[in-house]
N, C-alpha and C positions, 0 to 999 in steps of 0.2 A: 495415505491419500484420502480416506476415507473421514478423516476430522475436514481437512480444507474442503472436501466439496459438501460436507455438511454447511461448514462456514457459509460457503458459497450459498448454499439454498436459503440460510437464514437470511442472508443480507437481500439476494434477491426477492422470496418472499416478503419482507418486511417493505422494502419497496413497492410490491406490488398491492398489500393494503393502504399504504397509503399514496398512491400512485395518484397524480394531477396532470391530467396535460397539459395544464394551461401554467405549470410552474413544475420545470424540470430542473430538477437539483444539482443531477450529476450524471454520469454515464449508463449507470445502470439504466436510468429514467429516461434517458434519450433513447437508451436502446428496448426499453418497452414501449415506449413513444414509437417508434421504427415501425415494429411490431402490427400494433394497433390499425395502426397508417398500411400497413403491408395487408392484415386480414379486410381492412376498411374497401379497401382497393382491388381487392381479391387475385392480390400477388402473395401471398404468405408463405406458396409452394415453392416460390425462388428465392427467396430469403437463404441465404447461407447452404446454396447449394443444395436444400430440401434438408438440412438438415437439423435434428432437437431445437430450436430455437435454448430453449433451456440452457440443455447442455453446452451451447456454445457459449452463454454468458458467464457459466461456470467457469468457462476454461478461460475466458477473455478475464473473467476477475483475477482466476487463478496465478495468470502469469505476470500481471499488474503487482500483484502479489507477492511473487517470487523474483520480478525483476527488483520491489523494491526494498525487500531483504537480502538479496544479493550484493545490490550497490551497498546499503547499510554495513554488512559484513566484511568486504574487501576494505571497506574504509578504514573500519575498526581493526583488520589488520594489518594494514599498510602504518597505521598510527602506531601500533606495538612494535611492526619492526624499524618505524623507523627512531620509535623510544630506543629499542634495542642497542641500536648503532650511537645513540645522541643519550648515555646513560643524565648526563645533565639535563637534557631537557625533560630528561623521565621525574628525576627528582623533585624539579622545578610543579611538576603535573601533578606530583603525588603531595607536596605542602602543599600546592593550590587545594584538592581534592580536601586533602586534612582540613586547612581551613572552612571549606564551606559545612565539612561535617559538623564544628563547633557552632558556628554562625552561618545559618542556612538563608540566609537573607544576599549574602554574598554570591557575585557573578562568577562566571568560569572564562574569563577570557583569556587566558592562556589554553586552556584546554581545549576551549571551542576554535581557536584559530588553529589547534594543531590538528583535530577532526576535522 
C-alpha cells in the first residue's frame, strides 16, 4: 500500500504546483479547487467530516484506481475463459496477434471485439 499512496502524493503534489483555478483539468483540481473555496470561506473544518483533506484525496484516487484495474482484469479474464471454451476463437486471436507482431501497422479487430 505504501508505493500507491506514494503514487497518490506525487500526482496530487504535481497538481498542486501547477494548480490554476481558473482552468481545472480533472478531478484532482476540482477537488483542490473545493478546498481553496472551503478555507476562502472559512468552512475547511467541515470539509469531509474534518478530516485530512489530503488523505481523503489519496483514497478517492486510490479507489478510481483499483476500481479501474479491477474492471481491466475481469475483463481480461472473462476473455481467456471464454477463449478457453471457443479453442477456435482463441486460434483465430493468436494469428491475429502473430500477424501484427510481423507488421505492426496492422489492427486488432478481432481481438479488440473479443475484449
Amino acid at each position: 500500500m505504501g508505493e500507491m499512496r506514494e503514487f497518490c502524493k506525487e500526482i496530487v503534489q504535481k497538481h498542486k504546483d501547477t494548480f490554476d483555478g481558473e482552468n481545472i483539468r480533472d478531478l484532482v483540481d476540482a477537488y483542490l479547487f473545493e478546498i481553496a473555496q472551503a478555507k476562502q470561506d472559512g468552512r475547511a473544518d467541515q470539509l469531509f467530516e474534518g478530516k485530512d483533506p489530503d488523505r481523503q484525496i489519496y483514497q478517492i484516487i486510490g479507489d478510481l484506481y483499483s476500481a479501474g484495474t479491477e474492471t481491466v482484469k475481469t475483463t481480461l479474464q472473462w476473455a481467456v475463459v471464454y477463449m478457453l471454451h471457443h479453442p477456435e476463437v482463441m486460434k483465430a486471436v493468436q494469428d491475429e496477434l502473430d500477424q501484427v507482431r510481423l507488421r505492426p501497422s496492422l489492427t486488432l479487430p478481432l481481438t479488440l471485439n473479443l475484449i
